[in-house]
Each structure stands twice: as structure tokens, then as C-alpha cells.
VEXVEX-676138 format. One record per residue: residue number from 1; residue in one letter; x, y, z of N, C-alpha, C in turn. Coordinates in pm, whole numbers. Example, Ala and Ser with C-alpha at 12.3 -4.5 7.8 and 13.67 -1.06 7.14 Angstrom:
2
 lumgu drenvex   n.xx   n.yy   n.zz  ca.xx  ca.yy  ca.zz   c.xx   c.yy   c.zz
     1       A   1319   -569    780   1230   -450    780   1320   -330    780
     2       S   1285   -225    708   1367   -106    714   1290      3    787
//
This chain:
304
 lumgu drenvex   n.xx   n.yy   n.zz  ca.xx  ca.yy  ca.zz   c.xx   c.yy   c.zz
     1       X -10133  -2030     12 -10051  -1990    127  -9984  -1855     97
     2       X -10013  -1756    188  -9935  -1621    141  -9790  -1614    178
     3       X  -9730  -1547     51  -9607  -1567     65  -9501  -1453    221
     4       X  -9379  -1461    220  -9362  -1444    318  -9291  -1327    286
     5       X  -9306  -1186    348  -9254  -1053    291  -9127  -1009    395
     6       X  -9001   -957    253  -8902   -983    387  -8859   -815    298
     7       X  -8794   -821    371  -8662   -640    355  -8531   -675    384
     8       X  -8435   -578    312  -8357   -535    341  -8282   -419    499
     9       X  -8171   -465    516  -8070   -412    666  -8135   -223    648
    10       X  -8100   -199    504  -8114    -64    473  -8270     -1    510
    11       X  -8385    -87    464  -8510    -99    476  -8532    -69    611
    12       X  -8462   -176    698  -8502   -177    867  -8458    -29    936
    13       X  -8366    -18    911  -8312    143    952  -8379    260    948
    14       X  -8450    230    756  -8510    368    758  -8641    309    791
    15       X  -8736    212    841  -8833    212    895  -8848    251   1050
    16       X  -8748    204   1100  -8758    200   1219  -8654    343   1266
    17       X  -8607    435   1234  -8490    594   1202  -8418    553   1298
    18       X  -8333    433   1247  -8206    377   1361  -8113    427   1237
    19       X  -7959    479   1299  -7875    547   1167  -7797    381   1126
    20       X  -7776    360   1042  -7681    246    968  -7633    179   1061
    21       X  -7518    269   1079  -7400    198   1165  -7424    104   1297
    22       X  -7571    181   1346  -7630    103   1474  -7664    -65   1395
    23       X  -7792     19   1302  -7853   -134   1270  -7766   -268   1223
    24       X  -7609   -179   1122  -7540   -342   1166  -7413   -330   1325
    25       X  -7430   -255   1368  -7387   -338   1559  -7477   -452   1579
    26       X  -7652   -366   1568  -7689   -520   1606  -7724   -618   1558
    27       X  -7734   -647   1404  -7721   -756   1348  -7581   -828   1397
    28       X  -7482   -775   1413  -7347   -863   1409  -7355   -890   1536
    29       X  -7393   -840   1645  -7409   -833   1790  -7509   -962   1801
    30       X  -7587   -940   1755  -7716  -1054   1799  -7772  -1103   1642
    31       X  -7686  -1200   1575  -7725  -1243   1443  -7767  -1347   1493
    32       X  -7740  -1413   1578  -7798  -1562   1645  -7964  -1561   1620
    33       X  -7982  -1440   1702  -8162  -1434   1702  -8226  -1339   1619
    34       X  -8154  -1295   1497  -8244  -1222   1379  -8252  -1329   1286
    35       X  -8345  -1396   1248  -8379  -1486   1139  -8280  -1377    980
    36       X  -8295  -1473    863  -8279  -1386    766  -8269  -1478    651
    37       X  -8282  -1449    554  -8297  -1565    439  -8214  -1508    318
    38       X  -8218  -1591    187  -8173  -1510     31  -8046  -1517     51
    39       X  -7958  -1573     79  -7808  -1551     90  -7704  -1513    163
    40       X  -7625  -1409    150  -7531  -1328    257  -7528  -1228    124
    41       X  -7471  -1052    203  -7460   -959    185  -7588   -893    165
    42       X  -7551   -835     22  -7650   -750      6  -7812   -833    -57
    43       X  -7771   -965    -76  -7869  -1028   -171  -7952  -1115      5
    44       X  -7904  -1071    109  -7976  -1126    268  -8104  -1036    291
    45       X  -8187  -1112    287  -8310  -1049    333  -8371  -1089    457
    46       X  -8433   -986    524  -8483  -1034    681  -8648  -1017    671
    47       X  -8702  -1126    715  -8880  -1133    751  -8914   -987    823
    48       X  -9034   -950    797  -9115   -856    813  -9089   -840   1005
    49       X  -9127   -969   1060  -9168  -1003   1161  -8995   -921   1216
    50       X  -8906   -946   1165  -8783   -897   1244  -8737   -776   1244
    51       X  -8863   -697   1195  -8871   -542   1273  -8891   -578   1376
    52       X  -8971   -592   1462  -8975   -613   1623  -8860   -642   1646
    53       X  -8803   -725   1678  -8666   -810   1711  -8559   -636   1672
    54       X  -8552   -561   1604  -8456   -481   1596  -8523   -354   1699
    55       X  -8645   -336   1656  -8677   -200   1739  -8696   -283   1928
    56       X  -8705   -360   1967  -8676   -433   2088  -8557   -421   2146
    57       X  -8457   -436   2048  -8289   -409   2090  -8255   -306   2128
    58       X  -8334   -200   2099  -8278    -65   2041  -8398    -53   2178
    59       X  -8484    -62   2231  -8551     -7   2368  -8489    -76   2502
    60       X  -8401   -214   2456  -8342   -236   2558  -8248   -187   2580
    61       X  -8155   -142   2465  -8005    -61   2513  -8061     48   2543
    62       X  -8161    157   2525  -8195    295   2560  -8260    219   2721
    63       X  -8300    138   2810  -8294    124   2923  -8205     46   2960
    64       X  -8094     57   2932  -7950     16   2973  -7950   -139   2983
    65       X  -7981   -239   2905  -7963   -336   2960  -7809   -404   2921
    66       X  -7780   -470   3015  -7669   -568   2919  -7721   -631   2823
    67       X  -7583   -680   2742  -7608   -772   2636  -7654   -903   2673
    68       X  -7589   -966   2768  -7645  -1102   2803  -7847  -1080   2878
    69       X  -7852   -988   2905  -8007   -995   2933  -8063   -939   2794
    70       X  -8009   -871   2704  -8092   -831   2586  -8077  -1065   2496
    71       X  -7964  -1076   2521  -7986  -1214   2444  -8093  -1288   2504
    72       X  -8083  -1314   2656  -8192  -1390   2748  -8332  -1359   2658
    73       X  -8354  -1238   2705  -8472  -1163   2610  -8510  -1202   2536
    74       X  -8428  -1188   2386  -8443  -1232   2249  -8445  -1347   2250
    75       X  -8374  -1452   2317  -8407  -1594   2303  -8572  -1646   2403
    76       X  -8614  -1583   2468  -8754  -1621   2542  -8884  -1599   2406
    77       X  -8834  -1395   2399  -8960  -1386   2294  -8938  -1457   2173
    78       X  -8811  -1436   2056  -8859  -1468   1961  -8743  -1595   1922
    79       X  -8763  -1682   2022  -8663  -1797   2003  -8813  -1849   1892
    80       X  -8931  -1911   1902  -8979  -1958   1781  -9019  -1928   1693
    81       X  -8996  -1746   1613  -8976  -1745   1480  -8857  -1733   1466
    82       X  -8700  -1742   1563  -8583  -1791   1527  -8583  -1940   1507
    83       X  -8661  -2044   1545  -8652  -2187   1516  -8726  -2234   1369
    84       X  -8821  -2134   1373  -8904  -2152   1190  -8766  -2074   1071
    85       X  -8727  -2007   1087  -8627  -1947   1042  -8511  -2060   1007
    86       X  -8470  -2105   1100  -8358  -2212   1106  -8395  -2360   1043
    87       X  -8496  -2395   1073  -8578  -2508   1015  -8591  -2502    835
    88       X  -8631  -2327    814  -8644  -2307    634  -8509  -2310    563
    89       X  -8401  -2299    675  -8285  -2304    591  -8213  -2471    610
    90       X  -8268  -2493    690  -8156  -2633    728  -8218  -2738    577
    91       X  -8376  -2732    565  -8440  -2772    440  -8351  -2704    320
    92       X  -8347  -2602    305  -8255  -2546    240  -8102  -2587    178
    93       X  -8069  -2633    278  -7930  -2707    301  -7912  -2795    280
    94       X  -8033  -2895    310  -8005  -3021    200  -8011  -3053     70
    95       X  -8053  -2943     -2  -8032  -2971   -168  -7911  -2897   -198
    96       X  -7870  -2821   -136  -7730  -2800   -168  -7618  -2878   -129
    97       X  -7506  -2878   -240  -7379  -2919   -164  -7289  -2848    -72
    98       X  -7169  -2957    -53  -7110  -2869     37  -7025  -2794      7
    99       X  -6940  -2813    -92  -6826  -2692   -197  -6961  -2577   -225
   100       X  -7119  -2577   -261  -7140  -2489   -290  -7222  -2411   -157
   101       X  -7246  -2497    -85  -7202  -2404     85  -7128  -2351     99
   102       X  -7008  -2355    144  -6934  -2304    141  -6869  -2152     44
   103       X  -6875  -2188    -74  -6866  -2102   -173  -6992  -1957   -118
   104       X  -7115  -2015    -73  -7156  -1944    -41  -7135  -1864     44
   105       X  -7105  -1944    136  -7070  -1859    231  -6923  -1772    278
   106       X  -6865  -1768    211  -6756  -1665    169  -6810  -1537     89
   107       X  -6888  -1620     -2  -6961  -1497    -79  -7039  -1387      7
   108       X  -7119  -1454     95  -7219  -1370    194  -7083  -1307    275
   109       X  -7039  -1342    311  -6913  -1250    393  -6862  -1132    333
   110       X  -6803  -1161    179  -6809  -1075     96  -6916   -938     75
   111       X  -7025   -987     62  -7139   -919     10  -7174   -809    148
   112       X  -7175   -908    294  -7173   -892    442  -7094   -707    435
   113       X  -6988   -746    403  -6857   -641    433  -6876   -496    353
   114       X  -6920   -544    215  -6927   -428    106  -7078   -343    176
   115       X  -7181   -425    181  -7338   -334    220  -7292   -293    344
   116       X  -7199   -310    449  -7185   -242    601  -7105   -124    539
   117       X  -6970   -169    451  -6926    -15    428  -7009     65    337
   118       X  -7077     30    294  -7168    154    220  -7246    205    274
   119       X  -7324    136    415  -7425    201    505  -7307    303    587
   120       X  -7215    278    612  -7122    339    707  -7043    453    605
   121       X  -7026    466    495  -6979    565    381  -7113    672    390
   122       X  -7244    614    352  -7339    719    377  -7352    765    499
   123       X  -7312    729    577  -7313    829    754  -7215    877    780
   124       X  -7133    859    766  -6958    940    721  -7007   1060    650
   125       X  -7036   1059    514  -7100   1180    479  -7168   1255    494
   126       X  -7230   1217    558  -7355   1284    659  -7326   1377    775
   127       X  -7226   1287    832  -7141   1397    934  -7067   1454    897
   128       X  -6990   1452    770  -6872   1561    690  -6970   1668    671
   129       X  -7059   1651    601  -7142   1732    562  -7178   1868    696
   130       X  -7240   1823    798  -7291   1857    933  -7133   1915   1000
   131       X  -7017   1817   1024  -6912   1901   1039  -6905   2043   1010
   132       X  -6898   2017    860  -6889   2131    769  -6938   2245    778
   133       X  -7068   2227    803  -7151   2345    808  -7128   2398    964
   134       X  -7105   2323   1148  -7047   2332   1206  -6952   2455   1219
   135       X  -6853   2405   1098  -6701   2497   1088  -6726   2625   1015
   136       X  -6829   2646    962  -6873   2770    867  -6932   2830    999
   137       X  -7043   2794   1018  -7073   2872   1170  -6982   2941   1262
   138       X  -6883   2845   1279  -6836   2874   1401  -6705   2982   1327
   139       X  -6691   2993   1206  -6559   3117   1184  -6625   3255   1193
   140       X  -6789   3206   1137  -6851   3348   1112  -6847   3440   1254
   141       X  -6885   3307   1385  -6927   3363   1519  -6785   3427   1562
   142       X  -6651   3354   1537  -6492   3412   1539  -6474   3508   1495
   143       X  -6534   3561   1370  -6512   3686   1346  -6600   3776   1359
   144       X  -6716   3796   1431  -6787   3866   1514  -6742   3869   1660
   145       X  -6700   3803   1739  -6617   3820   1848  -6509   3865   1846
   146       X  -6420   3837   1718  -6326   3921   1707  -6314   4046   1698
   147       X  -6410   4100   1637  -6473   4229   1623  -6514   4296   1722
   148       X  -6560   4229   1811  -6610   4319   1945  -6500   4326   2044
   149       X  -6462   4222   2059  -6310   4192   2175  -6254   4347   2075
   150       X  -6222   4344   1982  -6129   4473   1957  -6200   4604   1977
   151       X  -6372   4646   1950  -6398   4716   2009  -6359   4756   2119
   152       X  -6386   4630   2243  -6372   4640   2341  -6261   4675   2463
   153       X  -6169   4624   2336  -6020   4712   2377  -5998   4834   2318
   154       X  -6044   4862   2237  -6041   5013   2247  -6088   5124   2305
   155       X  -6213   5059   2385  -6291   5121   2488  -6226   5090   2590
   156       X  -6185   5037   2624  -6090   4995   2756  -5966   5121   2752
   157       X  -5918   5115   2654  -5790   5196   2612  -5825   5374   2659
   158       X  -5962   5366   2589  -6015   5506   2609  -6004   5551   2760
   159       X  -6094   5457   2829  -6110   5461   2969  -6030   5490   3061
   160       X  -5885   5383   3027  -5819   5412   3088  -5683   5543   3084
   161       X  -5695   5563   2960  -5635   5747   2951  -5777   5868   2982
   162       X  -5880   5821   3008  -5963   5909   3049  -5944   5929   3201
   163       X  -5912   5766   3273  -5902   5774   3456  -5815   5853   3453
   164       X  -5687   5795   3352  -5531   5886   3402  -5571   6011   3404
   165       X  -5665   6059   3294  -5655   6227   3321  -5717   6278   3417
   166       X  -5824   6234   3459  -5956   6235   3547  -5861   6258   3707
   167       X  -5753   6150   3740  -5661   6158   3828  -5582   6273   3846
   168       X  -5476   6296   3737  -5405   6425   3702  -5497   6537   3771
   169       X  -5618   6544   3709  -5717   6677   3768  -5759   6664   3918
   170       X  -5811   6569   3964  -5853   6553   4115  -5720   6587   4199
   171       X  -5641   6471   4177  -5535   6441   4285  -5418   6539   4221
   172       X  -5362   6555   4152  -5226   6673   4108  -5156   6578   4088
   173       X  -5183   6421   4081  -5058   6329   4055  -5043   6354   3921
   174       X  -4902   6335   3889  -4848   6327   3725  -4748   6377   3725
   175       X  -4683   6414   3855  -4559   6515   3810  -4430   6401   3759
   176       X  -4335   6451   3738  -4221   6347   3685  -4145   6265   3790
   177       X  -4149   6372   3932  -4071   6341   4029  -4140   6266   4118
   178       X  -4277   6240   4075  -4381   6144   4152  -4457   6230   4276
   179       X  -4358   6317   4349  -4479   6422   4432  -4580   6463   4407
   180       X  -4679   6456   4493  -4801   6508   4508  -4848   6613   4553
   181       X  -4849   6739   4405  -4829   6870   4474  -5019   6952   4428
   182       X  -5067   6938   4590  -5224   6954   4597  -5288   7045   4690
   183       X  -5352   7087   4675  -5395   7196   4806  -5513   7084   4907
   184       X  -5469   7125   5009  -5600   7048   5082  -5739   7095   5098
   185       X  -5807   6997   5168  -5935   6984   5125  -6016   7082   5199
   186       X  -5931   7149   5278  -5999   7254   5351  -5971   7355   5279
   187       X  -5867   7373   5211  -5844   7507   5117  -5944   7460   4990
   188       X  -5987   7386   4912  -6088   7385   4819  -6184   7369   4927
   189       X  -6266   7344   5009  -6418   7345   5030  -6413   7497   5084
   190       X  -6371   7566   5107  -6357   7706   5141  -6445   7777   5016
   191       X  -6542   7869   5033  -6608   7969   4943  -6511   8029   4868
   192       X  -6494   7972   4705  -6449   8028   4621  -6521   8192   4559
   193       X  -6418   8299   4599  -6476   8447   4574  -6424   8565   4498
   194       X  -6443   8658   4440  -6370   8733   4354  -6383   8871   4454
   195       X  -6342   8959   4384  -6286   9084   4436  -6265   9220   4368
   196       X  -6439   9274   4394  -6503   9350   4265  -6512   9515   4348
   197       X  -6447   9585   4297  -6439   9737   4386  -6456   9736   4536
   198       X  -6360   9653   4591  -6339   9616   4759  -6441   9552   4848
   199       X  -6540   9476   4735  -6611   9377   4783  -6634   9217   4766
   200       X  -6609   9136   4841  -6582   8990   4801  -6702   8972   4743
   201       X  -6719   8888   4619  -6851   8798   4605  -6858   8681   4572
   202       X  -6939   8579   4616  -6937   8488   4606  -7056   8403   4557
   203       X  -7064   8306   4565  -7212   8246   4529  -7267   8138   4618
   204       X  -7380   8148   4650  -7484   8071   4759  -7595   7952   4663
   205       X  -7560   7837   4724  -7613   7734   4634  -7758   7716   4749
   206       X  -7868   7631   4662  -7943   7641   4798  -7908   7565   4918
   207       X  -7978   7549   5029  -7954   7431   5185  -7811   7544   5221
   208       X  -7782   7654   5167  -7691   7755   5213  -7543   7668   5199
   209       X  -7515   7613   5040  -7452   7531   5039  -7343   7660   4974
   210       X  -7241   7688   4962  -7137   7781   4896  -7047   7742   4747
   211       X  -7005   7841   4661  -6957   7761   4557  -6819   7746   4587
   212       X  -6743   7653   4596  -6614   7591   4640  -6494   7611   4502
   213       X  -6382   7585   4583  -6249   7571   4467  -6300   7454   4383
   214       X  -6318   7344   4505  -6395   7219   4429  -6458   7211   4328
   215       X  -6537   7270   4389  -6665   7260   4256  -6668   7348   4161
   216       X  -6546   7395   4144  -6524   7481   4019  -6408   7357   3954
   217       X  -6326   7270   4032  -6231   7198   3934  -6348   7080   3903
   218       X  -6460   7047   3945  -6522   6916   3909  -6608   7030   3774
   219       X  -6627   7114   3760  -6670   7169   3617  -6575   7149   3507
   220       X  -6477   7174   3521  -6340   7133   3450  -6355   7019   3411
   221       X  -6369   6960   3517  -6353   6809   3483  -6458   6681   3437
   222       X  -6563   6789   3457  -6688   6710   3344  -6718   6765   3200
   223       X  -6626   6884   3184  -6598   6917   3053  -6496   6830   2968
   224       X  -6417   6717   2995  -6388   6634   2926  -6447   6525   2856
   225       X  -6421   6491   2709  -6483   6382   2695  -6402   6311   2566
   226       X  -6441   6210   2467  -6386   6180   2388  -6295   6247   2295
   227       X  -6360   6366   2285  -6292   6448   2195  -6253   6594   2228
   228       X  -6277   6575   2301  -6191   6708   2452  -6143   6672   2536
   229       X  -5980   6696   2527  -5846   6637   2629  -5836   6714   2753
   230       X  -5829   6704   2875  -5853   6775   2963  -5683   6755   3097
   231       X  -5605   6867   3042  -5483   6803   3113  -5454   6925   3218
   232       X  -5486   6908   3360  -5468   6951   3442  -5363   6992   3570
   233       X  -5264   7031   3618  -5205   7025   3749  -5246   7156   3839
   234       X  -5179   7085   3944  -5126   7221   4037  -5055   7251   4060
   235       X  -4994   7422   4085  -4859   7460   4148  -4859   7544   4250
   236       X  -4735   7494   4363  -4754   7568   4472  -4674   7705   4463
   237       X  -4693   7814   4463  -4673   7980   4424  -4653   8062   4545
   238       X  -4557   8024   4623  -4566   8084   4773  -4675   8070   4834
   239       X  -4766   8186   4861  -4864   8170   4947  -5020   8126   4817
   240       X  -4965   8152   4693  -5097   8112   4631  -5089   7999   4582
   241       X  -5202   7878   4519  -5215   7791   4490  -5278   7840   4275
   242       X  -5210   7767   4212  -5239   7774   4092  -5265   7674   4012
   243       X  -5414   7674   3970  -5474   7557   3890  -5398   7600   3731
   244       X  -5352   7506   3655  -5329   7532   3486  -5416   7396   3426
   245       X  -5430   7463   3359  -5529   7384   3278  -5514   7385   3136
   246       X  -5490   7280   3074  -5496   7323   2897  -5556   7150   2818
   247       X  -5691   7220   2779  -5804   7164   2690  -5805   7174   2532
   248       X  -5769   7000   2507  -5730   7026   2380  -5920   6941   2259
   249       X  -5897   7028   2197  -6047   6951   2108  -5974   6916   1956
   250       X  -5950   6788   2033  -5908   6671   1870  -6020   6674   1786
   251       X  -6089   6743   1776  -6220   6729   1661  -6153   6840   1533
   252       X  -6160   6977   1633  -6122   7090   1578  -5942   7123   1551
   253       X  -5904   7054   1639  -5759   7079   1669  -5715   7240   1726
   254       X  -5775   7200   1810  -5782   7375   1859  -5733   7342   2031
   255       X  -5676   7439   2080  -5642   7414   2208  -5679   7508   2290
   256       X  -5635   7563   2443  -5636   7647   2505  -5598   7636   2610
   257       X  -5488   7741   2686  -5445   7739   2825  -5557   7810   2892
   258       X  -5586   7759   3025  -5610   7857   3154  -5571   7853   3255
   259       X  -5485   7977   3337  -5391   7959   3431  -5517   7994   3574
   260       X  -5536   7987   3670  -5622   8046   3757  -5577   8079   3917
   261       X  -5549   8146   3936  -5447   8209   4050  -5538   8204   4182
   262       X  -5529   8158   4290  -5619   8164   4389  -5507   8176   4574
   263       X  -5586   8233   4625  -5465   8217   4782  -5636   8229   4909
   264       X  -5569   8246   4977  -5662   8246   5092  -5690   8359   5131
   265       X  -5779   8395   5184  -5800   8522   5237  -5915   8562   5354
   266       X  -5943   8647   5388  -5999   8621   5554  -6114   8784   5497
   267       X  -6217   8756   5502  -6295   8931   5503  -6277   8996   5623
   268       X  -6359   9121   5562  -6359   9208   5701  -6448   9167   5776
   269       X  -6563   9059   5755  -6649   9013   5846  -6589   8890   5940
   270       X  -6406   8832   5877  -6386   8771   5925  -6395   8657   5872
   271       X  -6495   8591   5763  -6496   8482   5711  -6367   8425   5612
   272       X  -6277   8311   5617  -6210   8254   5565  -6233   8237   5408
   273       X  -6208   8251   5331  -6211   8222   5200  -6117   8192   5140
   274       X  -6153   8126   4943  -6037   8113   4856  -6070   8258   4799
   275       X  -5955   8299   4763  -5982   8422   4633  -5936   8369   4534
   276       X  -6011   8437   4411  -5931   8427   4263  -5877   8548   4261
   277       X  -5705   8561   4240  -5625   8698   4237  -5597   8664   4096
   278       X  -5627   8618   4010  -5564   8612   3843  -5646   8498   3773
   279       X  -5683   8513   3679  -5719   8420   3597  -5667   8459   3446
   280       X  -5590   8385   3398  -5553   8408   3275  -5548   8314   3125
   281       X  -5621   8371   3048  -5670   8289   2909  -5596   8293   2798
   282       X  -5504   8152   2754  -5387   8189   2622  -5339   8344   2659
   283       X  -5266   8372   2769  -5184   8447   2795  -5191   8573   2809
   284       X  -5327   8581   2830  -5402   8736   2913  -5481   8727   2956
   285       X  -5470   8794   3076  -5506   8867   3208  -5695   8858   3165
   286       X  -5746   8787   3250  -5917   8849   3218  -5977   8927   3289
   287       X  -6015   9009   3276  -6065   9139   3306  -6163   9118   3442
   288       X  -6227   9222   3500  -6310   9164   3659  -6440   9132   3547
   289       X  -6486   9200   3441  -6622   9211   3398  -6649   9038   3314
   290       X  -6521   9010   3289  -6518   8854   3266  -6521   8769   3370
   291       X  -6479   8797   3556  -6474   8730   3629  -6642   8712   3639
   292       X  -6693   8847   3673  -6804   8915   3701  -6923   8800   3629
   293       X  -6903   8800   3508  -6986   8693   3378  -7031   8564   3429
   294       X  -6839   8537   3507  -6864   8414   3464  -6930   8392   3625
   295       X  -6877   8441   3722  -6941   8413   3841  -7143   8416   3843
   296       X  -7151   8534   3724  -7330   8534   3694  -7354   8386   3656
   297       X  -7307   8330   3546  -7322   8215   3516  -7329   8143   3597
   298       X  -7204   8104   3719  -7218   7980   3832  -7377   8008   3876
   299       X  -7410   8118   3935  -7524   8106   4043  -7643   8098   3944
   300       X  -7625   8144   3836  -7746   8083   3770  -7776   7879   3792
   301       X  -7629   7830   3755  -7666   7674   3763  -7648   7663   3911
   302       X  -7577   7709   3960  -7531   7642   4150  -7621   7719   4178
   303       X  -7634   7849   4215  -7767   7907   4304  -7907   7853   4292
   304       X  -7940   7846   4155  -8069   7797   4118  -8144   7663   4166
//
């Protein structure tokens, strides 16, 4: 007669990759209908056959059943190798006494308690472990976000003393007294022109577009950048309007004023214009042959 091959709680777990702590829920949950022989605790061994009976439990709770239909269950299928089971021990039971019944069975309670906390000590560690590594992850990812969040406020920081200046230059806001002292928009879109041996000149962009006050302060003002400070107003000068300008380069530490004097003026053909009557660089006067230059320059990029 071949003998009858049984395992250990620990055995069933790792055959069947249920973690510990489950496999005794359901021994203690449903010990009624797991056969098991050899004693109590760790010296309890369970028949071969009561793998099924555990991996069965474990497909009925993953389709939600209750407990009272997982027992129904277990008592239909394997109520008769739970009755051969019960039958080998009740034989069992009669050559023993009853002080050493008993004795036993305190002992198995004993034995019961110590193998659950040791299956439950090794999965405890298991998750300290996994914690652990968890909390290492997650400081490394903290201090890479930390790192960028502060980038990111410093780019923010930039930005926003770049609008303030960007403002200062467009609009003339910044004064102390809060007024807004600006020429209007008909005096900048007006043909910005100089005034070279009693002849205006000016510059012609193509679509017969003209070069403006405007579009001489938006040159200004795309000449700023990280490391070129660009601090702009306006002042009203009786009848003339005066851009100042002073560009500082934190690279070099080098600075520079430019004052630029402009009023209105009407040709002899009659056309409305801005004039430049002064332009002056760190505190002298620039010459017409410097106006002359620089006006060559515009129509090279605006005319072209």
C-alpha cells in the first residue's frame, strides 16, 4: 500500500505563491475542511491532496465569494477526503489517553502560534525591506524636484524683472508718482526722420511701410536680455518728447546712457513727422554723420 505524502503550511504557500499570512487566514478560517495529520504546530502536516482544497479557496475569494458559500463548497467537494481524514485520526485517538490528548493539544496550539509568527515575521521583513527601498527612491525623486522647483523659481524671478522692464520701456510706467508719462500712438507711428543739410530723411520699409518712433523703441527693447539690463523712460520737454535710456551689461559691468530728443514736425511737402533734434551718448552730442550711419543701418534691415 503506498504510503501517504503530506507537507508542510510553509510548503503549501510556496507551491501554490500564496504569501504566509494568507495561507494561515485560511487554515484558521476553514480548518474544519483541511484534513491534516502529525500533531499541532509545526510538527502538523497536511495530505498532498489538500493543495486543491487551498488553491480552491484562494479562486473563490478572487471571485468574491462569501465565506458561508466558500464552506458550502468545501463541504460538497471535499467533505470525503475530510471524512477519511477524520476517521485516521479518531483510530488514532483511541490508543491514546486523555491527559495525553489533551497535553497534546495545548502543545499543537503552542507549536500552532510560534510557525504563524514566523511565517508572518518573514513577510514583515519582506515589506520592511520593499518599504525601504520605497523611501530611498522617493528622497532621491525629492531632491531632484527640489532642484528644479528652485530652478524654476529662478526663472520665474528672471521673467518677471524682465516684464517689469519690458513695461517701463513700452508703457513709461515706473515713475514714483505712479503717472503715466507717454507720447501717443500717433506721435510714435509717425515717420521717424533726421535733418541732414535742410533735408528730412527717412526710411521706407517695403508694402511702403515707414520707419516709426516705434520701431526704433521695439529695437531697444529686443536688445535686452539676461545679461543686458535695459532701463527705459520718457520725458515730456515742452514741445519735445525724450526717450533716456541706460543699458547696463552685468557680464562686463559696463554701462551706457542714451538720451534721444525727438518733437514733431510738418515738411515742406507738408507731411507730418517725428524728428530726431538730439541724440546724445554718455553725455555727447552725436554728430549728423553718426545719425547719418545709423539711419544707413535701419534701411539696410527695415528697407530690405
Amino acid at each position: 500500500m503506498e504510503k501517504a505524502q503530506y507537507i508542510s503550511l510553509r510548503e503549501v504557500g510556496r507551491r501554490l505563491d500564496i504569501p504566509p499570512s494568507t495561507v494561515v487566514y485560511y487554515k484558521d478560517k476553514f480548518s474544519r475542511y483541511i484534513p491534516s495529520s502529525g500533531g499541532g504546530g509545526r510538527r502538523r502536516r497536511y495530505p498532498i491532496e489538500a493543495l486543491e482544497i487551498f488553491r480552491r479557496i484562494r479562486e473563490m475569494f478572487g471571485n468574491n465569494w462569501s465565506v458561508e458559500q466558500i464552506e458550502n463548497e468545501l463541504a460538497l467537494k471535499f467533505g470525503m477526503l475530510l471524512e477519511n481524514d477524520r476517521n485516521d485520526q479518531q483510530m488514532n485517538n483511541i490508543t491514546s489517553s486523555t491527559s495525553s490528548a489533551k497535553l497534546d493539544e495545548v502543545l499543537a496550539r503552542i507549536s500552532d502560534a510560534l510557525d504563524d509568527q514566523t511565517l508572518f515575521r518573514s513577510e514583515v521583513r519582506s515589506l520592511r525591506d520593499e518599504v525601504a527601498g520605497l523611501r530611498s527612491e522617493h528622497g532621491v525623486l525629492e531632491k531632484q524636484y527640489g532642484k528644479r522647483i528652485q530652478e524654476l523659481e529662478s526663472g520665474m524671478r528672471e521673467l518677471r524683472e524682465s516684464n517689469r522692464r519690458l513695461e517701463r520701456l513700452v508703457t513709461g510706467r515706473g515713475a514714483q508718482d505712479g503717472r503715466i508719462d507717454f507720447p501717443s500712438e500717433e506721435y510714435l507711428g509717425r515717420p521717424l526722420v533726421i535733418r541732414s543739410n535742410g533735408e528730412f530723411l527717412g526710411v521706407q520699409g517695403g508694402g511702403k511701410k515707414h520707419f516709426s518712433l516705434r520701431d526704433f523703441v521695439r529695437l531697444i527693447e529686443r536688445s535686452a536680455s539676461p545679461t543686458r539690463v535695459v532701463d527705459a523712460r520718457w520725458q515730456k520737454k515742452g514741445v519735445n518728447w525724450v526717450f533716456v535710456v541706460k543699458t547696463t551689461d552685468t557680464a562686463r559691468g559696463a554701462s551706457q546712457d542714451v538720451i534721444l530728443v525727438t518733437r514733431k514736425t510738418v515738411t515742406p511737402s507738408g507731411n507730418t513727422v517725428t524728428e530726431i533734434a538730439r541724440l546724445n551718448i554718455d553725455g555727447n552730442d552725436a554728430p549728423d554723420t553718426l545719425l547719418l550711419s545709423l539711419f544707413r543701418q535701419v534701411r539696410t534691415v527695415f528697407g530690405g
